[in-house]
C-alpha positions as CSV (number, residue, x, y, z in Angstrom):
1,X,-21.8,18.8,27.7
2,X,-24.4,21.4,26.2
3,X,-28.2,20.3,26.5
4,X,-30.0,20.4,23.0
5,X,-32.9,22.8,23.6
6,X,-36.3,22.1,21.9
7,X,-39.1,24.8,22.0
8,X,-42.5,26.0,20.6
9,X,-42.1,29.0,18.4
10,X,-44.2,30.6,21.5
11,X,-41.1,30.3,23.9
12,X,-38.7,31.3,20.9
13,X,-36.4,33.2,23.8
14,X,-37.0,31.0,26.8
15,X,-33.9,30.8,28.8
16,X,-32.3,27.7,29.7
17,X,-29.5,27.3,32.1
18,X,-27.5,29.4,34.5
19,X,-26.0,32.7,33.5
20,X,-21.8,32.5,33.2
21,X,-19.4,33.5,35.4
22,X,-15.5,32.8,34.9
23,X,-14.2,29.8,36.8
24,X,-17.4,29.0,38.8
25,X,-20.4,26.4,37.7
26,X,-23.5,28.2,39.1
27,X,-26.1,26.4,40.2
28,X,-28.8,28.8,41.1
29,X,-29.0,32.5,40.1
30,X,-31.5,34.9,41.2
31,X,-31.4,38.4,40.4
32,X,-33.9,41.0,42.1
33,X,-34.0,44.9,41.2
34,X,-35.6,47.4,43.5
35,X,-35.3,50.9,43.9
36,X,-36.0,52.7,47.4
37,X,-38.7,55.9,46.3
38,X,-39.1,59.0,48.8
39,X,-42.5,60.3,49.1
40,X,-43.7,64.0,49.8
41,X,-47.0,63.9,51.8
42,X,-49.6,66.7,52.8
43,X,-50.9,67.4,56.4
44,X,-53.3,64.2,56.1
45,X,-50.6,62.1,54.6
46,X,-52.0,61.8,51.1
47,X,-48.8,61.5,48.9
48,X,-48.3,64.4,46.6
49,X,-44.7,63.4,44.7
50,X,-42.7,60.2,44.5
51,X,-39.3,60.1,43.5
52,X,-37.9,56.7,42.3
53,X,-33.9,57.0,41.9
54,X,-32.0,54.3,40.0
55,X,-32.9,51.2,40.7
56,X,-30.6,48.6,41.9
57,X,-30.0,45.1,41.1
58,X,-29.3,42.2,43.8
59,X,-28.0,39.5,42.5
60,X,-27.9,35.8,44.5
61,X,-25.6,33.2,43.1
62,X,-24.9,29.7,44.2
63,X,-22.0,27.1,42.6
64,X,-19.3,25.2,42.8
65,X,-15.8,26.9,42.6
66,X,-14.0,25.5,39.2
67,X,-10.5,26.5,38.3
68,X,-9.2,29.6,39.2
69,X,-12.4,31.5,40.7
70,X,-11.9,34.1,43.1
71,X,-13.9,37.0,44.8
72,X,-13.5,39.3,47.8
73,X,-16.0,41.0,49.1
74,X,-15.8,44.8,47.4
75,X,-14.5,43.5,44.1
76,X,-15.9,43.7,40.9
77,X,-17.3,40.6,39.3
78,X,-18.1,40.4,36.0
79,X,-21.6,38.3,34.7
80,X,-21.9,37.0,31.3
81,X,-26.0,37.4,31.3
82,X,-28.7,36.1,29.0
83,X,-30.4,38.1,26.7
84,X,-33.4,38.6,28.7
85,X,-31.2,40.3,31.8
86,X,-29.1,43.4,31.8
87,X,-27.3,44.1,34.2
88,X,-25.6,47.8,35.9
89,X,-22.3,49.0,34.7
90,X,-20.8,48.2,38.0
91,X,-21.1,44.7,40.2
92,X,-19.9,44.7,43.0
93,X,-19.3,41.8,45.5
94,X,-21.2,42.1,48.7
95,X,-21.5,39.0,50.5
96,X,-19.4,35.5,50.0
97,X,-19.4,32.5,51.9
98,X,-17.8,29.2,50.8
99,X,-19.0,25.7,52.5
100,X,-16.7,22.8,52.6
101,X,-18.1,19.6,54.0
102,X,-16.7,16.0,54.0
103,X,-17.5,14.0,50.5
104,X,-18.6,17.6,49.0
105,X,-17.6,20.1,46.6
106,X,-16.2,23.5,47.3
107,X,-19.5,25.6,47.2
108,X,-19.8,29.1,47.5
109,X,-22.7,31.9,47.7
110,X,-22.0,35.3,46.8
111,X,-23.9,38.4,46.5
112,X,-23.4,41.1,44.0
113,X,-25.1,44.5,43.9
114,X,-25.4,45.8,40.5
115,X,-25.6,49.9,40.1
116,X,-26.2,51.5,36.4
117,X,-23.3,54.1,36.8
118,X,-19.9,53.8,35.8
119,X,-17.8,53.4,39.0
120,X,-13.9,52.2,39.5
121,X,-12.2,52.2,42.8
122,X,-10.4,54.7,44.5
């Protein structure tokens, strides 16, 4: 059942919830981007350049496997995100462990990497 949400015209676009993804109840998403610059530096190591290339996004999810859900590791995944996130063109599964313990849901955790350019498999 859907909360009703109640804010101050001051947090007008607050996000509330979990972002969607298809057949899965997450529980905790965090999503970090970072990019890995290369420096030029003189004889006394002042830098005299940076060069940031495009930035990628790592993406932390945690939830309890509903319906159908399934991911392998090198598979796409595709996010429904809120407003205030946008993610790559291409996500990509990197991590995925699933924990099964007695009186428990099925949980998993997954990580994604999310990469601006277009990209299929081979």
């Amino acid at each position: 059942m859907a909360n009703t949400l109640y804010r101050h015209a001051d947090l007008s676009t607050a996000t509330y919830g979990t972002p969607v993804v298809a057949d899965m109840k997450a529980l905790s998403f965090t999503v970090s981007e970072t990019a890995s610059p290369t420096e030029i530096k003189d004889d006394q190591g002042s830098v005299l350049a940076v060069a940031i290339p495009e930035p990628v996004q790592e993406i932390s999810i945690s939830g309890y496997r509903t319906g159908s859900f399934s991911a392998t590791v090198g598979d796409t995944l595709a996010i429904t995100m809120p407003a205030s996130v946008t993610l790559g063109a291409t996500t990509i599964v990197t991590g995925l462990t699933t924990t099964y313990a007695a009186e428990q849901f099925e949980q998993i955790e997954m990580t994604v990497r999310s990469y601006k350019t277009v990209m299929s498999a081979s």
